[in-house]
C-alpha positions, 0 to 999 in steps of 0.5 A, spaced: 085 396 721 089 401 716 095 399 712 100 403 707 107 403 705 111 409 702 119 408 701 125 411 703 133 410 702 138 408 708 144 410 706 150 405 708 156 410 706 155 412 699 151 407 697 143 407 698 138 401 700 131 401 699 127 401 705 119 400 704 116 404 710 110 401 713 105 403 717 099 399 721 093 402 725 089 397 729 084 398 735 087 400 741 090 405 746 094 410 743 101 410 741 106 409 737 112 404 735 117 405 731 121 398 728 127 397 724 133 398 727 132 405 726 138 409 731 137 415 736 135 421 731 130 416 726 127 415 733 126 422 735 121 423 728 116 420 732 115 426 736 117 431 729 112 427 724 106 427 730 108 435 730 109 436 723 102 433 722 098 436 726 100 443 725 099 441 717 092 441 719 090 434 719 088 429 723 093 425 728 090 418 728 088 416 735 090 408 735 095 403 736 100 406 731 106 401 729 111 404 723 116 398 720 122 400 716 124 394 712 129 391 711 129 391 718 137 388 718 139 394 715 141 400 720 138 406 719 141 413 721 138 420 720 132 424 719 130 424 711 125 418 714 120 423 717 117 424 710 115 417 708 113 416 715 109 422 715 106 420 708 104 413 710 101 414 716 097 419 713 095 413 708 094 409 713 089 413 717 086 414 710 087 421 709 090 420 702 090 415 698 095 409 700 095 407 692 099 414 691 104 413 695 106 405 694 112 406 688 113 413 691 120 415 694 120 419 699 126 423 702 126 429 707 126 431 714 120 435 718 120 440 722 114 441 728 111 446 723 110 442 717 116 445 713 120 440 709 128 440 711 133 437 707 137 434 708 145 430 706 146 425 701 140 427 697 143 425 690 146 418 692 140 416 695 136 418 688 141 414 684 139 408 689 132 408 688 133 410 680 138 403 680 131 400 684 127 401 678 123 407 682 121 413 677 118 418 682 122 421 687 119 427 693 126 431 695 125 438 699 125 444 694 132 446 696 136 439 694 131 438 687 137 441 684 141 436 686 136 429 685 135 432 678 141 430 677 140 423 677 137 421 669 130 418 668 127 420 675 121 425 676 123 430 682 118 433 686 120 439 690 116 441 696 117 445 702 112 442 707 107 437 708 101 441 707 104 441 699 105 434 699 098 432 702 094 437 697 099 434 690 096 427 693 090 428 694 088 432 688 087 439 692 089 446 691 097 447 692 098 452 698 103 457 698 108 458 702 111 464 704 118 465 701 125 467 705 126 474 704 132 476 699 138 477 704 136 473 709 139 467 711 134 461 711 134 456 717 132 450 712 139 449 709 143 448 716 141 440 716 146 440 708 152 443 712 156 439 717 159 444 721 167 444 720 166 437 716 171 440 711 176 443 715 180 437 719 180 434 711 182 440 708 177 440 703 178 447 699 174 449 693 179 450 687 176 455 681 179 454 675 179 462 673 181 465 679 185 460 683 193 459 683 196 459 677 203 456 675 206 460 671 206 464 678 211 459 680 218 461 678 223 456 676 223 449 678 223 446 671 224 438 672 218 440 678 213 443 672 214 438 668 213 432 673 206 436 675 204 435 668 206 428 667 203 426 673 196 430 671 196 428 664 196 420 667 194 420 674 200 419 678 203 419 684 207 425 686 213 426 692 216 433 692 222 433 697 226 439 698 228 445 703 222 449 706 221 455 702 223 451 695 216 451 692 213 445 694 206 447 697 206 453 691 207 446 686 202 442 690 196 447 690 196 449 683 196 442 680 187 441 680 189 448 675 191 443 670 187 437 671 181 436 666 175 437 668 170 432 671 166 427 666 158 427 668 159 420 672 165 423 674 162 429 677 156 425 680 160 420 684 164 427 687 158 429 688 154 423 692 162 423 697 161 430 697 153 430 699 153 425 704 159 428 707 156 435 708 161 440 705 157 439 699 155 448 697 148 450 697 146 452 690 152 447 687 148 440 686 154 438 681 161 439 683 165 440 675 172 440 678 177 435 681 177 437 688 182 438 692 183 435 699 189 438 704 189 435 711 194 438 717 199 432 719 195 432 725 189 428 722 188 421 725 188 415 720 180 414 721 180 423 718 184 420 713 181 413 711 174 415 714 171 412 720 167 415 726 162 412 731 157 408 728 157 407 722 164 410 718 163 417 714 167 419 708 175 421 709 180 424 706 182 419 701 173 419 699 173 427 698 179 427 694 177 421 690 177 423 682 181 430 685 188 431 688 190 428 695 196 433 699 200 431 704 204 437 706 209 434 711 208 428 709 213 424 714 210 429 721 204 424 719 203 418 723 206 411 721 199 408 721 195 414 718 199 413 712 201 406 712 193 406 711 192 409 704 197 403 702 190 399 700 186 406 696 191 407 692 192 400 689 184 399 689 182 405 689 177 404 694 177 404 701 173 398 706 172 401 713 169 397 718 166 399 725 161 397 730 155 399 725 157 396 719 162 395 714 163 399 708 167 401 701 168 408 699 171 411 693 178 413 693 181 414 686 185 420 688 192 422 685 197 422 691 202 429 692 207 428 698 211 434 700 217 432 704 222 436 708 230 432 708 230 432 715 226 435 722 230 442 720 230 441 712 237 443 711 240 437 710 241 439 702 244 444 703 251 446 701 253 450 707 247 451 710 249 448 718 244 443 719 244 439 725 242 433 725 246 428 725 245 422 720 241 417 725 236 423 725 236 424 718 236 417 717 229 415 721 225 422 719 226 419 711 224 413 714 217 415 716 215 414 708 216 407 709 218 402 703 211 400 700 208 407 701 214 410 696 214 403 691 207 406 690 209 413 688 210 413 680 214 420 680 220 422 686 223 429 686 227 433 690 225 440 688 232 446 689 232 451 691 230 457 687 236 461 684 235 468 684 236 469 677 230 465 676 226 469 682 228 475 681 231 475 673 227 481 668 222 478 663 222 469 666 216 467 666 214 460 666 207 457 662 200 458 665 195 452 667 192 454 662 197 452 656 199 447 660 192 443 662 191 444 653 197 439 652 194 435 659 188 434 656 190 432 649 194 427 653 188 424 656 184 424 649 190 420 647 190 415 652 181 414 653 181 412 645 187 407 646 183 404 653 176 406 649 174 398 649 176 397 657 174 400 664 181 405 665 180 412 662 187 413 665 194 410 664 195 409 672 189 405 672 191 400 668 194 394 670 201 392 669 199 385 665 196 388 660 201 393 658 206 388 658 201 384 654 196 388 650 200 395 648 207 394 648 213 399 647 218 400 642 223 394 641 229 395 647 226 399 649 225 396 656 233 394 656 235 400 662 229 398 666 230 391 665 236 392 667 234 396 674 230 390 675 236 385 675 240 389 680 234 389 685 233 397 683 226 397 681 221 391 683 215 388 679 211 393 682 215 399 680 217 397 674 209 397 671 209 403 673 215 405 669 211 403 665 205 407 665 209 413 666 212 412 660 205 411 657 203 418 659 210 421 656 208 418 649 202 421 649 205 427 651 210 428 646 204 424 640 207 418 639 203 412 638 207 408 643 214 409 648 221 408 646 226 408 649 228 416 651 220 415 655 222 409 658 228 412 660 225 419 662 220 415 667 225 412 671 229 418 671 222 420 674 222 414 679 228 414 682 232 421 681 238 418 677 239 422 671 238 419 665 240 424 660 233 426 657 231 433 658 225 435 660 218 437 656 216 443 660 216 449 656 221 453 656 222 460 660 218 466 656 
């Protein structure tokens, strides 16, 4: 009788367990078991790990053949097991030592030649088995990249299981043959999921080359929320006729964000990975991304879902980038309703037949709205037809909750000529503008140094009411708005947090009065006499 283990990683979302893989050879007829919970691509592999074997050169062990995959509560999905299976029956049969692979993580799908595919959600199912006290991981060659991304973890890269098996038993390595320059190499299609991005609108933004700001003319009070909202992570609607600029505004904010910090890049990256749209040959995505979904897109599109177990949504791919809602009140009441519970937490809980899990969604929200079903409605002579009971429930489709959790409200005029067509006006690039974002965000991760928050939208209303306070009487036209029903507990922390965001714009050590009252200008559309921070046309 022969025994050996190898290890694995379930990913269950994007966190990963664990799973020991066992493999027990006993006298009797020939055939193989596979156990564990595994679904119907994981049962598969043991008509691909039979083939991979014996076109690899070795032996494929004529005796009752039982693989377990422990825990056996977890469900386990997918085709990265055929390697560890592979690798512990090959143990088993005692054809490599079993001592070599027993600490050993094994992630990777075969093909019947023996060739290693990779396959999606390589990086968090590393940083599961790093968090397991594992040090040495084997990925296929083509997602080593992306695992070595992953600190205090020794990658081994190989393209097929005839390398694999020479490494573990001390032998020449053999060469394999390389893809040819120019031709498209078939191991890669298992990273991409066909159309994966396309019902969530996910698009790659490239600092250099991308929409730039100073391409938007006119809408000063429009830039300056931008800023405001990038420097502080919040919340945006921009409502408006068709044609003003709202799209335009929507795209270029990623331009003015900072950069992604290494943890932030990497959890992108894991919700990226295991959603398929990560690019081959990009293990780490550096830029806050970008999500637009069509309005059609159902709420299980938006939050995640799907059969079995839930896959990442809209609101996990823009997670640590940008949200867009391009006519946000054509959205169904439901899809939007849903996102009432990521934009407070920051994650999403999605339960299904398969499980339940939480996924990350710390995005920033931009809504784009139309007055009414023809968009005319602001407009002074513009003919709009429609009468107020259809205007009244278009607006009403943003419910209450939804908006109460949206920190900056614009309505976005029309461009004048002057402003489109006048010599010489030109409002500031992203460039000059994302400079005072990320001097504001330095501001703020040194006052929230000692704390979780790295961002003044995160921090709870408690703690600036408590902790860091405002100028004395500041908070007097606030305070005033709460007692006349204006602002709610919830807006007025978030006038609060805006307000914070204005003095780490303007350098001052905490808000004054003039930042408070911007931010609910900013909040409810009542001027409040305070003139904006963008920069002046050039």
């Amino acid at each position: 009788m022969g025994f050996a283990r190898a290890c694995s990683v379930a990913l269950v979302g994007v966190e990963g367990v664990v799973v020991e893989v066992q493999a027990d050879l006993e006298p009797g007829v020939a055939a193989f078991t596979l156990v564990g919970l595994p679904d119907k691509s994981l049962v598969e592999s043991r008509d691909r790990v039979r083939a991979a074997v014996v076109n690899s050169g070795a032996d494929w062990p004529q005796k009752k053949l039982t693989v377990g995959l422990s825990p056996a509560s977890v469900p386990k999905s997918g085709s990265g097991f055929d390697l560890a299976v592979a690798a512990a029956v090959l143990a088993a049969a005692e054809r490599i030592d079993p001592r070599q692979i027993t600490d050993l993580v094994l992630i990777g799908e075969l093909g019947l030649d023996g060739r290693v595919r990779p396959v999606r959600g390589v990086l968090p199912a590393v940083l599961a088995a790093a968090e397991a006290g594992y040090d040495q991981v084997v990925v296929p060659e083509q997602t080593a990249g992306e695992a070595a991304l992953v600190p205090g973890v020794s990658v081994l890269g190989v393209r097929s299981l005839r390398q694999l098996i020479a490494i573990l038993s001390d032998e020449p390595v053999p060469d394999e043959e390389p893809v040819e320059p120019g031709r498209p190499d078939p191991a890669l299609a298992g990273l991409l999921v066909p159309g994966a991005g396309v019902g969530t609108g996910v698009a790659p933004m490239d600092r250099a080359t991308g929409p730039d700001l100073a391409d938007v003319a006119g809408q000063r009070a429009a830039r300056t929320a931008l800023e405001v909202a990038a420097a502080g992570g919040h919340h945006l609607l921009l409502s408006g006729p068709p044609g003003a600029g709202k799209t335009m505004l929507a795209e270029r904010l990623p331009g003015i964000l900072p950069p992604l910090g290494r943890q932030e890049s990497l959890e992108v990256t894991a919700v990226h990975s295991v959603a398929g749209i990560l690019p081959p040959g990009e293990p780490l995505v550096r830029a806050a991304p970008y999500c637009a979904p069509h309005h059609s897109a159902t709420m299980q599109a938006l939050v995640g879902g799907g059969h079995g177990l839930p896959r990442p949504g809209a609101v996990s791919l823009a997670h640590r980038g940008v949200l867009f809602l391009d006519e946000a009140p054509e959205f169904t009441g439901k899809a939007l309703d849903a996102l009432r519970q990521p934009l407070e937490a920051g994650h999403v809980v999605v339960a299904r037949s398969g499980g339940v899990v939480r996924l990350p969604a710390r995005f920033l929200l931009v809504l784009a709205a139309n007055p009414c079903p023809c968009g005319r409605h602001t407009l002074v002579g513009a003919g709009c037809e429609c009468p107020p009971s259809v205007v009244r429930r278009y607006q009403a489709r943003l419910s209450g909750p939804l908006l109460d959790r949206v920190d900056l409200r614009i309505e976005v005029e029309p461009v004048s000529r002057a402003d489109l067509l006048g010599p010489g006006v030109r409002g500031e690039s992203s460039a000059e503008v994302a400079v005072r974002v990320r001097e504001a965000r330095e501001r703020a991760s040194a006052r929230l140094a000692d704390t979780g928050w790295t961002m003044n939208a995160e921090v709870p209303g408690h703690a600036l009411r408590t902790r860091w306070t405002v100028a004395p009487g500041a908070l007097a036209a606030a305070e005033r708005d709460v007692e006349r029903g204006l602002l709610t507990a919830r807006g007025l922390d978030r006038v609060l947090r805006v307000a914070w965001t204005l003095a780490d714009l303007a350098g001052r050590d905490r808000p004054e009065a003039r930042d408070v009252a911007h931010a609910l200008q900013l909040r409810t559309g009542i001027a409040r006499g305070v003139p904006d921070l963008a920069g002046a046309p050039r």
